[in-house]
N, C-alpha and C positions, 0 to 999 in steps of 0.2 A: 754815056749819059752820066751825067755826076750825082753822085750818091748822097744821102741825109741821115744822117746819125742822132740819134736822141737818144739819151739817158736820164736815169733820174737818181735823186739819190737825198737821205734826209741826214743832217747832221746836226750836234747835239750842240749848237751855237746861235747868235740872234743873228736875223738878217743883214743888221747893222756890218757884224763884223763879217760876215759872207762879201756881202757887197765891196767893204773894203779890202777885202783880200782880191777884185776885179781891179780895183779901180786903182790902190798904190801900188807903183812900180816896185818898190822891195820887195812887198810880197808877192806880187804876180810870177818876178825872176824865181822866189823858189817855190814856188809849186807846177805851175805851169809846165815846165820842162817834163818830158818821161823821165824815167831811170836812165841814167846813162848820155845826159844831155845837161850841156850849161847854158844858161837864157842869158842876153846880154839885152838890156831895153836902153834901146836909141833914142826913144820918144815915147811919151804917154802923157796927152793931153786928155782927162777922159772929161769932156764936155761935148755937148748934142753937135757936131760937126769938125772935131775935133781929130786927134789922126793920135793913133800908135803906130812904133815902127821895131821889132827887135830880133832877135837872131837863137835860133839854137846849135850848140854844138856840139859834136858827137867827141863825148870826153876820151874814147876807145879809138877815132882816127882820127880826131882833130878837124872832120868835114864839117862845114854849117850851111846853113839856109838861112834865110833872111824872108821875112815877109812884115806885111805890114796892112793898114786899113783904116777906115773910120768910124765914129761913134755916129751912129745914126738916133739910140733914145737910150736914154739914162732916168729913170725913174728910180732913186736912193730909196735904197734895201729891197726893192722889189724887182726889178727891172733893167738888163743891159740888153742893146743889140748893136752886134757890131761886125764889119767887114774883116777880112782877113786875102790877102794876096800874096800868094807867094813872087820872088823876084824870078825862080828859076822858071825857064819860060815853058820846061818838061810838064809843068804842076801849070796851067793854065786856068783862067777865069777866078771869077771871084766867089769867098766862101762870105755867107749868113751866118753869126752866131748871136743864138736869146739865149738868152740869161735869165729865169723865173723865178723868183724868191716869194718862197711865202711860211712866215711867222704858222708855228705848229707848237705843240704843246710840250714837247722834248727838244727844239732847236727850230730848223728852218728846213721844207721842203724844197729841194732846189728839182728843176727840168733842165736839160740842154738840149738845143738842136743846133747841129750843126749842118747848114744844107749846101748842096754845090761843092760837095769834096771832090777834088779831081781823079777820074777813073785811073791815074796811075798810083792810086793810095788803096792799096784792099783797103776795103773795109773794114773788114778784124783789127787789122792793123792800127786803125783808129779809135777805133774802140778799146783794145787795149792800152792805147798812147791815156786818152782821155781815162780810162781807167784806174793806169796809174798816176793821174794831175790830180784826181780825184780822192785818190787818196793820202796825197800828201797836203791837198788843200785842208782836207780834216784836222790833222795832222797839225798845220797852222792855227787853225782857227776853233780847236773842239778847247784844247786847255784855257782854263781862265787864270790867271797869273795877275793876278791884284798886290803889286810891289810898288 
């Protein structure tokens, strides 16, 4: 039975630049990855029917996976949901991820849910993965750097 992940987390930036840390490919490649992983994006067309495609690599054996999905709702600074599939057939069915942004008084409340994680992924494991994307998304997106 595949599993659903939710986290939450608020950080000290406007929803504006949250959002675009989903939505442009540069940024998505470095944060998205855990520790120990390089993202390679194939595609990222992020429009309501629109497709991402890109790869992580395991920089310690050189292994990757490759998955990919589509944008199902994009409502800018508040709002993404999007598919995810993996290519490898071990990782079956398709995964749900929202995306919740909401404008707070210190930065942006964000939610995640990710549903339909496939039962050969612990769940820890995910949550950790997600853990650490999370905070290197911060990490992106908390400095303000007006140059």
């Amino acid at each position: 039975m595949p599993n659903t992940v939710r986290l939450h987390r608020v950080v000290n930036a406007k929803p504006e630049k949250v959002y675009r840390a989903f939505v442009e490919l540069d940024a998505i490649a470095s944060w998205l990855p855990p520790h120990g992983f390089i993202c390679t994006v194939h595609e990222l067309n992020a429009v309501v029917g629109g497709t991402h495609r890109m790869s992580f690599r395991n920089f310690t054996t050189g292994h990757s996976h490759a998955f990919g999905g589509e944008y199902l709702e994009l409502v800018p600074n508040e709002r993404l949901v999007y598919t995810d599939r993996f290519d490898d057939p071990n990782l079956p069915g398709e995964m749900k991820v929202t995306v919740t942004l909401k404008a707070v008084s210190v930065g942006t409340d964000m939610t995640i849910e990710q549903a339909g994680v496939p039962d050969a992924i612990p769940l820890e494991a995910c949550y950790l993965g997600w853990q650490e994307s999370l905070r290197k998304l911060a990490k992106l997106v908390e400095p303000e750097i007006n140059m």
